[in-house]
N, C-alpha and C positions, 0 to 999 in steps of 0.2 A: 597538568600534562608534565611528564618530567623528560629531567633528561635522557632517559633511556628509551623511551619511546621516540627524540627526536633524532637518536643515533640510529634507531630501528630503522625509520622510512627514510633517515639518507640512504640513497642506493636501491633503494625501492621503487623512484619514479618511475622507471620504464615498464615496469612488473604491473604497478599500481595500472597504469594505463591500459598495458596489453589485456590485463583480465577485465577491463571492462568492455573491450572491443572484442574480444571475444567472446563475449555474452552481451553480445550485440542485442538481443532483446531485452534481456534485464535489465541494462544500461537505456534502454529507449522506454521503459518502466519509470527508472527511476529519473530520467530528465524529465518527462512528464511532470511528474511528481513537483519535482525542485521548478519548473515554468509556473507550474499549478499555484504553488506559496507565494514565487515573487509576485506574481501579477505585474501589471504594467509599471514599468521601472521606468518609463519615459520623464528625463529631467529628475531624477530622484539619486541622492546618495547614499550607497552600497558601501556595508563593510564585510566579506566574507572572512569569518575568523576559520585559520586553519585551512585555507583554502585551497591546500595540494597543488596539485599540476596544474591547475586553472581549468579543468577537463569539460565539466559541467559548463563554467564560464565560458567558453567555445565556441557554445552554440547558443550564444545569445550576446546583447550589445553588450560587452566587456566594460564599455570607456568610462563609463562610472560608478565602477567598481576599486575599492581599495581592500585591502590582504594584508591579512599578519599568515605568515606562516613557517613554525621554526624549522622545518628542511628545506637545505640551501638548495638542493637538489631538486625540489618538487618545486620551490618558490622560481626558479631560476625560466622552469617552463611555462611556468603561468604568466609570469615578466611577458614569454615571448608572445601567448594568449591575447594579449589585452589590459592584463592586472595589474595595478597598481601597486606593489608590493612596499606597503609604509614601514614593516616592520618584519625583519625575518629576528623569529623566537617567539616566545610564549607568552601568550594573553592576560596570563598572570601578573609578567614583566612591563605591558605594555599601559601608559598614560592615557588616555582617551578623553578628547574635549569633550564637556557636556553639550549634549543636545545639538550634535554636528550630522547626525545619520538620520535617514528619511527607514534605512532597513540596515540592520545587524540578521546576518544566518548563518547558521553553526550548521554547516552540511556535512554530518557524517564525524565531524570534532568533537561533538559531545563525548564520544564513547572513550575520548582519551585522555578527561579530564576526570580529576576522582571528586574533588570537591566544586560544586556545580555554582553554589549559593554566590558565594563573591565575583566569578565571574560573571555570572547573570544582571549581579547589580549592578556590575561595572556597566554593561553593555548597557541597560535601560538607563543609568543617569546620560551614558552617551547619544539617547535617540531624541527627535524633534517630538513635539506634541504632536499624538496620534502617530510616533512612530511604531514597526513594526519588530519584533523579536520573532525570528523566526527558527526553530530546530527542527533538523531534517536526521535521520539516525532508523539504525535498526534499533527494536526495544529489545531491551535481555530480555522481554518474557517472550516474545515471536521464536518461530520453530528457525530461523535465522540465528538468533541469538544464543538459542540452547545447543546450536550445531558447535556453535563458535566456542562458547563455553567448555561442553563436553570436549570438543578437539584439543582445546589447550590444556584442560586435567590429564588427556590421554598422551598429550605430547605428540599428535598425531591424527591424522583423519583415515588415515588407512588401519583401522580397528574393528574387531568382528560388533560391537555395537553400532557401529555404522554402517557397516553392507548393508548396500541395497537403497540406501538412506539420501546419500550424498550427490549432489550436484557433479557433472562431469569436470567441470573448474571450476572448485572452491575457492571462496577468498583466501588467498596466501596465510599459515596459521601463522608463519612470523608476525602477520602485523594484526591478525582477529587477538594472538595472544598477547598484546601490548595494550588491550583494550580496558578501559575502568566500564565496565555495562550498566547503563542505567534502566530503569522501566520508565514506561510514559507516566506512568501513575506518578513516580519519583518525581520526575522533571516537572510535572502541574504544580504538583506540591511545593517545591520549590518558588518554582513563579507566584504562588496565590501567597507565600509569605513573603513574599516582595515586592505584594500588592497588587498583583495584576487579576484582574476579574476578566476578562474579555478577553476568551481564547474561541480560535475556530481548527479545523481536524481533516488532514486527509492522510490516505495511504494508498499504499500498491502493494505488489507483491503479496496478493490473498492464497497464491496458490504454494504449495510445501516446494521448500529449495529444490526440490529432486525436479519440478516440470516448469520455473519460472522462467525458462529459457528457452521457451518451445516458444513463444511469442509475445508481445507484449499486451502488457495489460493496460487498463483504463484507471485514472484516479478514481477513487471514492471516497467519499466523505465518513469522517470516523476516524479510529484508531485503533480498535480493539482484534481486528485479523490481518492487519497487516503487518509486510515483512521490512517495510520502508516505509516509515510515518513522519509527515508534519505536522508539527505544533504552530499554530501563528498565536502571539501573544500580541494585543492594540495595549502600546503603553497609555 
């Protein structure tokens, strides 16, 4: 993650927020979703890296949850959330005791991070046995990703490639174009050279960004059509 992306989403939180309550169904998609990974969290320690406004965390028991997140801005809301905030900055810069976490989840983080491998292995020397490694992220190859992609080549989402194409309120491009995009395929690969065999797979958002907002959708198990995928990796 670098510095320019942590300049990006200062000034952002209210933005970051508003579009998700505004697409009030696609937001009640992808909370599903992110309930769906943690599973019962009762008595277990949480670290969300990246963890924004605390938005997601809101609507669930917060109190044992802890947060690296480098916008003072974003971190500052989630404080008032529930979060824990151990560390405002980048996961890169951050220490982490081994084998202190019951769950690490990178909700939506991944995509701002270009080199995936050393943070990854940071997180798993940090989890307990049989902890969880959990990624939650649009993939760059989903029609989510290519939106995001193609807008930021275009410098713009308001382009004759797009009509007719685009969601009534797309994710803000300042912050889709600050994105490093991974593919899920990337991210396994990554984990299995890090040793991890025991991965399980949901998503949401099966339907094209144009009608994901017309109501919400149901998890399913997989990765391969959705617009909003988790990864569980059992260290």
């Amino acid at each position: 993650m670098s510095e320019k992306v942590k300049q990006k989403f200062d000034g952002y939180a209210d933005k970051y927020d508003e579009w998700f309550m505004k697409n009030e169904n696609l937001f009640t998609s992808e909370l599903r979703l992110y309930k769906k990974a943690l599973g019962d969290i009762t008595g277990k320690k949480l670290l969300s890296v990246g963890c924004g406004s605390g938005l997601f965390e809101s609507y669930i028991d917060s109190s044992g949850i802890e947060g690296i997140e480098p916008s003072e801005d974003m971190g500052r809301i989630a404080e008032k959330r529930g979060v824990n905030i151990i560390k405002y900055g980048l996961i890169e810069d951050v220490e982490l005791e081994d084998q202190s976490y019951d769950i690490i989840y990178f909700n939506g983080s991944s995509s701002y991070i270009a080199d995936l491998a050393p943070v990854y292995a940071k997180c798993l020397k940090a989890l307990r046995e049989n902890g969880r490694l959990i990624l939650l992220d649009v993939p760059k190859e989903s029609a989510f990703g290519l939106m995001y992609l193609l807008g930021t080549s275009l410098n713009t989402y308001d382009h004759e490639y797009l009509k007719g194409t685009m969601p009534k309120l797309p994710y803000p491009l300042a912050l889709a174009s600050s994105g490093a995009w991974h593919t899920t395929e990337e991210k396994i690969e990554v984990l299995k050279k890090l040793g991890i065999s025991k991965f399980s797979f949901y998503q949401t958002l099966i339907k094209n960004p144009l009608y994901t907002n017309e109501e919400p959708e149901e998890v399913t198990e997989g990765y391969k059509s959705g617009g909003y995928v988790a990864i569980i990796a059992e260290r």
